[in-house]
C-alpha positions in Angstrom: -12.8 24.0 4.4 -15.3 27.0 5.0 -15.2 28.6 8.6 -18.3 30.2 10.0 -18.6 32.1 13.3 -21.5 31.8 15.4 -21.9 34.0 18.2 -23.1 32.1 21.5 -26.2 32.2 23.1 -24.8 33.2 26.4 -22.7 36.7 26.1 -22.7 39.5 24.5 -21.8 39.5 20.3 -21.2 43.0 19.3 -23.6 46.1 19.7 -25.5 44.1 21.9 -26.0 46.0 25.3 -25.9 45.1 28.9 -26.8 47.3 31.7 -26.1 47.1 35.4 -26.3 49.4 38.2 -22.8 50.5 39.7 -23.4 53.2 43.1 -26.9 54.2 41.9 -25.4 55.0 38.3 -26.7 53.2 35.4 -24.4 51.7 33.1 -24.5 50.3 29.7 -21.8 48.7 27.9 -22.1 47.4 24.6 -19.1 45.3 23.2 -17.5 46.5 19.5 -15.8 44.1 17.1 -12.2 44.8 16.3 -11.5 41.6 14.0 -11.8 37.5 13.7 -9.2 35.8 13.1 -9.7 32.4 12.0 -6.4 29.7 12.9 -6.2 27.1 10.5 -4.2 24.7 13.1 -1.7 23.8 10.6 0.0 26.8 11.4 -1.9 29.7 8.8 -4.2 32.0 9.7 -7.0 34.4 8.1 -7.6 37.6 9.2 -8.4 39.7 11.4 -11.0 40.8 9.3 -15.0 41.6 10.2 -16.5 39.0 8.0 -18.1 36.2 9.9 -17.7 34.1 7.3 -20.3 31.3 6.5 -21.2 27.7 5.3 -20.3 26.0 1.8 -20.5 27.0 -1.0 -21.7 30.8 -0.6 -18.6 31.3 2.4 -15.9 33.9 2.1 -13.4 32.6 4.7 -12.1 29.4 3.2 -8.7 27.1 3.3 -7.1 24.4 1.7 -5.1 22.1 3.5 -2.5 20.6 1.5 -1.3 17.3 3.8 -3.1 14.8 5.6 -2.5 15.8 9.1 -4.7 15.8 12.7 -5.1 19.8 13.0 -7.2 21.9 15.9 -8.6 25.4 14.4 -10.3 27.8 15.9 -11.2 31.2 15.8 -10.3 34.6 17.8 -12.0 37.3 18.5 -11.1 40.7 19.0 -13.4 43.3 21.1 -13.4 46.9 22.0 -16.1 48.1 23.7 -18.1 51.6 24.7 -19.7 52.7 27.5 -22.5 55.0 28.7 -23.7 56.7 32.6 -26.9 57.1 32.6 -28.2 57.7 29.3 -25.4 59.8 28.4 -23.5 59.6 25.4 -21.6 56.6 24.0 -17.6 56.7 24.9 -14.9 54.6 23.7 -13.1 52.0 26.4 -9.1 52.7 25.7 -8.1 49.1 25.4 -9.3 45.9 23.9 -9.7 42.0 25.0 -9.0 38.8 22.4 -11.3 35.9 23.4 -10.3 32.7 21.7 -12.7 30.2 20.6 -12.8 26.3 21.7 -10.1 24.0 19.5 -12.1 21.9 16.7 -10.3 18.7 16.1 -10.5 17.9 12.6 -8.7 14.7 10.7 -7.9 15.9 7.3 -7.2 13.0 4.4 -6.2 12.9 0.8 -7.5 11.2 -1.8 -5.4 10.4 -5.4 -7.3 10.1 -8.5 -6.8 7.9 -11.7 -7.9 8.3 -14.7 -8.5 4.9 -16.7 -9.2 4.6 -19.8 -11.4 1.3 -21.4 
């Protein structure tokens, strides 16, 4: 299976900035990326690492599953972040967040091959 992370339309992916006005100061933060995990939902895991990874057959984050089984991955995300008061230079926020992605049920089968001969 290949896993691909998309970042959503609504939010912030990394270095993308938001500004808002807090007591007449403005502020602008602009979320970092730490690392993506990717969970397998049969109980392995890939990662963290910063590669987003992508669709068959050109994708770098990849897993076989082994046995047929009903399995839910997903993907984590870990963010930093930096801030800035009014134009002023970029400073690191001291602590990070991990936002985990929906479940994706998936149904996993196996197949067994024969070879015949005529």
């Amino acid at each position: 299976m290949y896993f691909q992370l998309a970042w959503p339309e609504a939010g912030f992916e990394p270095q993308e900035i938001d500004t808002t006005t807090i007591i007449g100061y403005e502020v602008r933060i602009r979320p970092t990326l730490v690392g993506i995990t990717y969970l397998t939902g049969d109980g392995g895991s890939i990662g963290p690492t910063e590669s987003t990874g992508g669709p068959y057959p050109d994708g770098d984050i990849t897993h076989e599953y082994t046995d047929a089984a009903e399995v839910a991955p997903y993907i984590s995300v870990e963010y930093g972040g930096e801030v800035s008061v009014d134009g002023g230079d970029w400073s690191e926020i001291p602590s990070t967040v991990v936002i985990d992605g929906p479940t994706n049920p998936l149904e996993v089968l196996t197949s067994k091959n024969r070879l015949y001969s005529n």
